[in-house]
N, C-alpha and C positions, 0 to 999 in steps of 0.2 A: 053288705054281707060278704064274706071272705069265700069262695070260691075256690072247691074243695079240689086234691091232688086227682088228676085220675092214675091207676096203677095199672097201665095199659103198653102194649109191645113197644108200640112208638113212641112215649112217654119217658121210658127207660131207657130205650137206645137211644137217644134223644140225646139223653146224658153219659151213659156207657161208651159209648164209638172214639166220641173224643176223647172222653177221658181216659180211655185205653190208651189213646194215641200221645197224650199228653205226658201221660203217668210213664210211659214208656223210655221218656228224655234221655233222663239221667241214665239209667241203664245202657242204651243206645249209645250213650257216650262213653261212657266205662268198656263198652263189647269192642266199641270202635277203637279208641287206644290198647284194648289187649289184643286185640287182631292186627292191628298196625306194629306194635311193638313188639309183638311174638315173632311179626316176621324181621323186625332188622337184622342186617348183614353182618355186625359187630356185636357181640354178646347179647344174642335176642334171649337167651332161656334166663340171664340174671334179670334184663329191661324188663323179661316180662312177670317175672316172680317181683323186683321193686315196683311196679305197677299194680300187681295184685295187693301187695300189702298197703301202699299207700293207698289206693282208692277204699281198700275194708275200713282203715282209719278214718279217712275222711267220710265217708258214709255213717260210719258211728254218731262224729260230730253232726253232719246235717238232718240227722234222722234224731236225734237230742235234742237240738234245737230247732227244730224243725216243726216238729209237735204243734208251736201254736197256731197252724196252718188247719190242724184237725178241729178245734180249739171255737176257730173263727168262724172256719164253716158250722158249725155245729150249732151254735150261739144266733149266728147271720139267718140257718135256714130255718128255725124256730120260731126269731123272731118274723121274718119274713111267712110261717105258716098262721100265725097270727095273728098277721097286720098290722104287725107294732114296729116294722123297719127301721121307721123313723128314728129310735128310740135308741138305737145302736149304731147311728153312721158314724160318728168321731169314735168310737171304738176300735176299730182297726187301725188307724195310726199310732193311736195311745202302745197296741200289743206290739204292732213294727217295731216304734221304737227303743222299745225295752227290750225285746228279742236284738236288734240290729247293736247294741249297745251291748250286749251279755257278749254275741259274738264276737265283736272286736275285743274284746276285755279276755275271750279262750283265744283267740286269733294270737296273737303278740304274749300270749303266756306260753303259749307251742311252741314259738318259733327260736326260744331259746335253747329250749332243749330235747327238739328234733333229734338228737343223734341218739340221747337215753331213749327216746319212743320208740326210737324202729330196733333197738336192740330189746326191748322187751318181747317184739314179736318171733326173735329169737336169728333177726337179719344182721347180719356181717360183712365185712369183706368190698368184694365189688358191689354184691347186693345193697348191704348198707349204704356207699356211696351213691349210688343210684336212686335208694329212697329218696337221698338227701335234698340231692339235686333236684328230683321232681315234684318232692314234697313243695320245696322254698316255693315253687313258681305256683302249684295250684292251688294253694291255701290260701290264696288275695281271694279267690272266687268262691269262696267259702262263706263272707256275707252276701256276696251276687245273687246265691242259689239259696240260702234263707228269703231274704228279700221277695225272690221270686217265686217260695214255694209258698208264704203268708197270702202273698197277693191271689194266687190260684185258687188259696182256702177260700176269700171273698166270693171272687167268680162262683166256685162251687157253691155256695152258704147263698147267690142271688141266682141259683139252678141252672148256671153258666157254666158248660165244661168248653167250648166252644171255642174261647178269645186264645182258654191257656192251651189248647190245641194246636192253632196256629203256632202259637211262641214257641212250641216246643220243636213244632216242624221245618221251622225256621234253625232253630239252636241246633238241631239234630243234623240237619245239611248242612249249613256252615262249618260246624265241627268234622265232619268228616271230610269235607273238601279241604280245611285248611288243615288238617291230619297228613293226607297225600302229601301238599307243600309243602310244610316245615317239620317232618319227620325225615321224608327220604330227597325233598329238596325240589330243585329246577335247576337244571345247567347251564350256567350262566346269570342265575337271576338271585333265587336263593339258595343258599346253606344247607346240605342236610344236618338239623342237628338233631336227627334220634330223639331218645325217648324225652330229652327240654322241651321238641317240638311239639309233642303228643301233651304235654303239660301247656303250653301256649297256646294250644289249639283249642283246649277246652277253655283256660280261663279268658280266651277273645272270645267264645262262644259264651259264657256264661255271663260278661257282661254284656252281651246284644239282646240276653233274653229279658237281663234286669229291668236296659232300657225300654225293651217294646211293650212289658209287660205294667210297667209305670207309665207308659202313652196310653195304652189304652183301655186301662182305670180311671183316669184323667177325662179319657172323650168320651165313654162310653156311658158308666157310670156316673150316680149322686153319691158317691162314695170317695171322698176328696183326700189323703194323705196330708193332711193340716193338721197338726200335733195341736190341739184344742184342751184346754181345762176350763173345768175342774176334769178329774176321771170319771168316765160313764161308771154309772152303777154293776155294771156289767164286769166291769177289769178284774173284780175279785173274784168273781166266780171262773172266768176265763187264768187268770193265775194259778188256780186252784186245779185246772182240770190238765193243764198245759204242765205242771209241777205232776200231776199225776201219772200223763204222758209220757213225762222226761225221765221217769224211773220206770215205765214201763222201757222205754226204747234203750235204760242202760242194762237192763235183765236181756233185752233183745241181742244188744252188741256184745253182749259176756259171751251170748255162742257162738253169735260167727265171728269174734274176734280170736276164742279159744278155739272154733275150729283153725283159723289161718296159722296159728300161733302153732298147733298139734300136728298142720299140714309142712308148716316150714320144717321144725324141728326132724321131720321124718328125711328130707334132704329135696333137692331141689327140682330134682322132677315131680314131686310131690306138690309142692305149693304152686308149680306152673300148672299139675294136672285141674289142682282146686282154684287156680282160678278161672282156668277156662270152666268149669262143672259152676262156682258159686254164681259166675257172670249168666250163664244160660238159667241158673234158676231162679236169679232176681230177674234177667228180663220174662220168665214166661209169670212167675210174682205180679210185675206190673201190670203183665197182658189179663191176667184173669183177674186184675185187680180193679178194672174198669167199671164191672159190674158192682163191687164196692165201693166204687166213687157214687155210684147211681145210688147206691144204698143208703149212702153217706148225705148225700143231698135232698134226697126223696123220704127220710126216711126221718131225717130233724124236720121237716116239712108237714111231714104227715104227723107225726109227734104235738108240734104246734097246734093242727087241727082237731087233736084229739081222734083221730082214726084209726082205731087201733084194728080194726077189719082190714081198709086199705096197708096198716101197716104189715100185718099177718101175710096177707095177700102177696107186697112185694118182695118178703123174705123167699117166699116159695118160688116167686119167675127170676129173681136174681140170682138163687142156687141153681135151681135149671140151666140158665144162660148160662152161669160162672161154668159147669161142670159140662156143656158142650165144648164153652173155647178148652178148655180140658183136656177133653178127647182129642180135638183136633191138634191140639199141640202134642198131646203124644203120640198121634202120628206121624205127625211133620220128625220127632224125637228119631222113633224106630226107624224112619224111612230112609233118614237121610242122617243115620246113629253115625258113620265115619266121615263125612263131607263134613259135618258140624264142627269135629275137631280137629281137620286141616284148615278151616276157615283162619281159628287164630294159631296156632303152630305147626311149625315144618319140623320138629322135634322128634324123631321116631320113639326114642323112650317117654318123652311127656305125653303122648298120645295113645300110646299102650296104655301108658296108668289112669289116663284119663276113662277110654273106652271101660278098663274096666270096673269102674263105678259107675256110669252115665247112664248105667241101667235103674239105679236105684232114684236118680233123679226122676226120670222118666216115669216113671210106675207111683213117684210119691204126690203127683201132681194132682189127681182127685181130693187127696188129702190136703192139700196146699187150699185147693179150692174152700172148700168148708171156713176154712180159718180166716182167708183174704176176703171174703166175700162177708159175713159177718163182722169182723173186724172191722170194717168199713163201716156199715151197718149202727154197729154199738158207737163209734165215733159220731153220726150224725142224731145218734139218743141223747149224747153226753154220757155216756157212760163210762165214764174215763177211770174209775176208783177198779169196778171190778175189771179191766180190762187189763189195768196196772197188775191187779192178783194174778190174774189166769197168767200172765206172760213169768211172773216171779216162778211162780210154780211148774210149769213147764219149761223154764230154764234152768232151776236149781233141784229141783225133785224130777223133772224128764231127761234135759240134752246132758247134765255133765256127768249124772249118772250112768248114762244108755253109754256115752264118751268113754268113759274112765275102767268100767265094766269089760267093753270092747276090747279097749286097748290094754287090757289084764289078760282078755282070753286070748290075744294075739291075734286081732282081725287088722290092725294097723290102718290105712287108708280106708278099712272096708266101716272101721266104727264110726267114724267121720259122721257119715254119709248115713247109717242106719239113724245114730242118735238125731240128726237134722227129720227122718220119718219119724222118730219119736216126739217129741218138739211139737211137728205141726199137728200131728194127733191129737193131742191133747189140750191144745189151743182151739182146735175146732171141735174137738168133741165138749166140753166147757163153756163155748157161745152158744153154740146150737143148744145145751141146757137150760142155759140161764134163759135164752130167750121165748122157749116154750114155756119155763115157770114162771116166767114175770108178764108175759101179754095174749097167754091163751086164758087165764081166767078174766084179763080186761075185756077181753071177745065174747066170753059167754055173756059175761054184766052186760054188756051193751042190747 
């Protein structure tokens, strides 16, 4: 007899804690090189603008492909709510390495023509050479952090947020120790080489989390990285939902690629303000994204069991939870509104522009919550088709509208930032829909 989920305080944090802490990595790494980079002594406001546009790029890419990580878990925790585990272990290798192969295949198609990319984002000059440079070096780690982010999906998908907690806390330290070193040097020992070093410091850091994160799937788990055929029966449904994904997350990168593209174009205290504002709003993203991992895990789980009461249940304590860390990050926001943005620039003009939008980030956080937290949620259903809709639509009928609108009436920096509340709006107002009409009449049936 299969031994049902409980949807209990401890159950969720269980899974939410580290998965906050895990989910937070990449962010952490991104915050770390724009804080490090913002301050060098030698053209820190261009290092830190070719910093913000290459990490938006690369983010594109790993949040593209990246997808089969939702994919896996999804699939993993289903089958695992079931009892049919068994049924899917050779599965995950099968997706690895079709993902790890797609990537190298965009890897070495970029890298020819690096210099057309970053001038579409409207970079020139020193800027552009700067991309250049730190594009070459961190685009190797580009399949490291695929790699690592599939393996996560597993963990999650066997209700494991735990292992990729550690890896991350691991990646997140090392990067920023070796940030100090090879940005601004040691006398005598090492080099300062600026912002190469901030690019070396992540891609050392990103292959230490490949490797620990591949030990211990290996010792930990029945779940072995041995490329096995025939294909599990599963691959095509997982293709399907991961293809689904991959055009949801190019609807996703159309915004914030347009916003960075509409932040440069305004001049260059502008794209240094937005990246300090987009880097605080993807790590507080991640932070309240935790309780969507929980969702995302517990919630394919519960799905399996057919418990659609427990599953009712956990939507209600994961909004609650999502929408306290919430609160409390919009205090941490107002409390410490000016300290935040001396953190990554000494910039006096880029920190004016900045403060004054940081308002808007702040106050759109509740609404952030609703979206991330469902989001997560709907990944752990499989519901990857309409998840794909809502993001089409809220990126081409919500943000370039609310964008374009803005910057007609002459709000300039300020449309940015409103269209980004319009965006989330209606991404969270859309899940929270669908999920009342599809599992409050499973609740009464039952």
């Amino acid at each position: 007899m299969i031994s049902k989920t409980a949807v209990t305080f401890k159950n969720i944090n269980r899974l939410a804690i580290p998965a906050t802490i895990s989910g937070i990595a990449e962010p952490i790494l991104s915050i770390t090189d724009t804080a490090i980079v913002g301050n060098i002594p030698v053209d820190g406001l261009e290092s830190l603008a070719a910093a913000g546009i290459v990490g938006s790029f690369l983010s594109m890419l790993i949040w593209v492909l990246g997808q089969t990580r939702s994919a896996i878990s999804a699939i993993i925790s289903q089958y695992l709510g079931a009892g049919k585990i068994k049924e899917v272990e050779d599965l995950p290798a099968q997706a690895i390495f079709l993902n790890l192969l797609l990537s190298l295949v965009l890897l070495l198609g970029t890298i020819f023509i690096v210099e057309e990319i970053f001038m579409l984002f409207e970079a020139s000059g020193k800027i552009l050479e700067y991309c250049i440079s730190y594009y070459s070096i961190r685009v190797w780690g580009f399949p490291l952090t695929l790699f690592t982010f599939a393996v996560f999906g597993i963990f999650r998908g066997l209700q494991n947020t735990f292992y990729p907690m550690i890896i991350a806390i691991v990646g997140a330290v090392l990067n920023i120790v070796l940030d100090f070193i090879m940005v601004y040097g040691i006398d005598g020992l090492v080099p300062a080489m600026y912002l190469e070093g901030a690019a070396w410091a992540s891609l050392i850091s990103q292959g230490v989390m490949a490797f620990l994160v591949f030990f211990l799937l290996n010792a930990k788990t029945d779940i072995k990285l041995k490329l096995r055929l025939p294909f599990n029966k599963e691959l095509r449904r997982l293709i399907f939902m991961s293809l689904n994904l991959f055009v949801r997350a190019l609807a996703l990168n159309t915004a914030l690629i347009t916003a960075v593209r509409e932040a440069t174009a305004l001049g260059d205290r502008f794209i240094g303000a937005h990246t300090i504002a987009i880097n605080l709003w993807l790590f507080s993203a991640f932070f309240i994204d935790g309780y969507g991992a929980a969702g995302n895990s517990m919630g394919g789980k519960l799905l399996g069991e057919k418990d659609y009461k427990g599953l009712w249940e956990l939507a209600k304590i994961i909004v609650l939870y999502g929408m306290a860390v919430s609160l409390f990050l919009m205090l941490i926001g107002l409390l410490f509104y000016h300290p935040l943005g001396r953190i990554f620039s000494n910039e006096t003009i880029v920190l004016k522009t900045f403060y004054s939008i940081f308002f808007i980030v702040i106050l759109g956080l509740p609404i952030n919550t609703l979206a991330f937290v469902f989001d997560g949620l709907f990944k752990g259903l499989g519901e990857m088709k309409y998840l794909r809709n809502v993001l089409l639509s809220a990126t081409f009928l919500g943000f370039l509208p609310a964008l374009y609108l803005g910057k007609w009436a002459g709000l300039g920096f300020y449309a940015i930032w409103i269209a980004f509340v319009v965006w989330m709006a209606i991404r969270g107002g859309a899940l929270v829909w669908k999920f009342r009409k599809k599992f409050k009449p499973l609740i009464q049936k039952g």
